[in-house]
N, C-alpha and C positions, 0 to 999 in steps of 0.2 A: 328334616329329622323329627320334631317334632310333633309334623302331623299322623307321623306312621306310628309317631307313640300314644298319641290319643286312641288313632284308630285299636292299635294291641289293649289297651287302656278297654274302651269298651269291649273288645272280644273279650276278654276276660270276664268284665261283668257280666256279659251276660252267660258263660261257662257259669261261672258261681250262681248263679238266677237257678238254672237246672237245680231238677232233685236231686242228683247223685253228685253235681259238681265235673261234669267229663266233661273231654277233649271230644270236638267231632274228630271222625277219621281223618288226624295231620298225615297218615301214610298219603291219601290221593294228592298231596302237597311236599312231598317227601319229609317230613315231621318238624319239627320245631324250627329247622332252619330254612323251611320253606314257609312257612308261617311271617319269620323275619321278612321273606323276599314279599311276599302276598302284602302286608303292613304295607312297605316300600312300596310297591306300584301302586298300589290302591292311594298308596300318601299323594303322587304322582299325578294321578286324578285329578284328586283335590285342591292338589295347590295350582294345576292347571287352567282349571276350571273359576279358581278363586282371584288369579291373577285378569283375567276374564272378566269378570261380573264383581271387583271392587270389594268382596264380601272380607276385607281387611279392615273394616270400620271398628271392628269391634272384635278381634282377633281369638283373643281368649273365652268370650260368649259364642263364636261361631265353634271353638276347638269342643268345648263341653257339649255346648247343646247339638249342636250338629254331626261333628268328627266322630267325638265317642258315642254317639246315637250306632253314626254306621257302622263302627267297629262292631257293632251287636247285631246289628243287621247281618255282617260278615259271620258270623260265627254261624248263623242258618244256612248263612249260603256259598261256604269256603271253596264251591270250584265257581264260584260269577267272574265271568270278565271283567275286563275294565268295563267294557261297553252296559255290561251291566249296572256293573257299579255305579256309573255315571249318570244313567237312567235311574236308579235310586235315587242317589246325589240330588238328583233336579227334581223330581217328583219328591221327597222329602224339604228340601230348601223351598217350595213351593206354599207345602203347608204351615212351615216353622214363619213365613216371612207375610202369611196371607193378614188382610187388614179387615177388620172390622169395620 
């Protein structure tokens, strides 16, 4: 639950980020309650993928820096798959976690 909140957490930022403050088209999601479900599986991903690769070290620095990263990434790209998603997911965690 709480990662789908992060993720809605960043959609939102980055709505607000916009000049006008708008919603993309929630109709191709059937509106605000498909937005809920989109959060959820996208949350899904997430914690699948995190139960995976241990990224639980540091839970609440992964939820900011990462989760609500994607949740803004989500808001450009509200029909992406999981599959997509996922492929963001890892090619983001890639560069957030690269070493100097």
């Amino acid at each position: 639950m709480s990662t789908a909140t992060y993720i809605y957490i960043g959609f939102d930022q980055a709505r607000r980020k916009t000049a006008m403050q708008v919603w993309p088209n929630l109709q191709k999601i059937n509106g605000f309650g498909g937005l809920v479900f989109l959060c959820d599986d996208m949350a899904n991903v997430i914690d699948n993928w995190s139960q995976k690769h241990r990224s639980d070290s540091f839970p609440g620095v992964f939820d900011y820096e990462v989760t609500e990263e994607l949740g803004g990434w989500l808001y450009y790209h509200i029909d992406a798959t999981p599959t997509e998603f996922l492929a963001e997911l890892e090619r983001f965690v890639s560069i957030w976690t690269f070493q100097l």
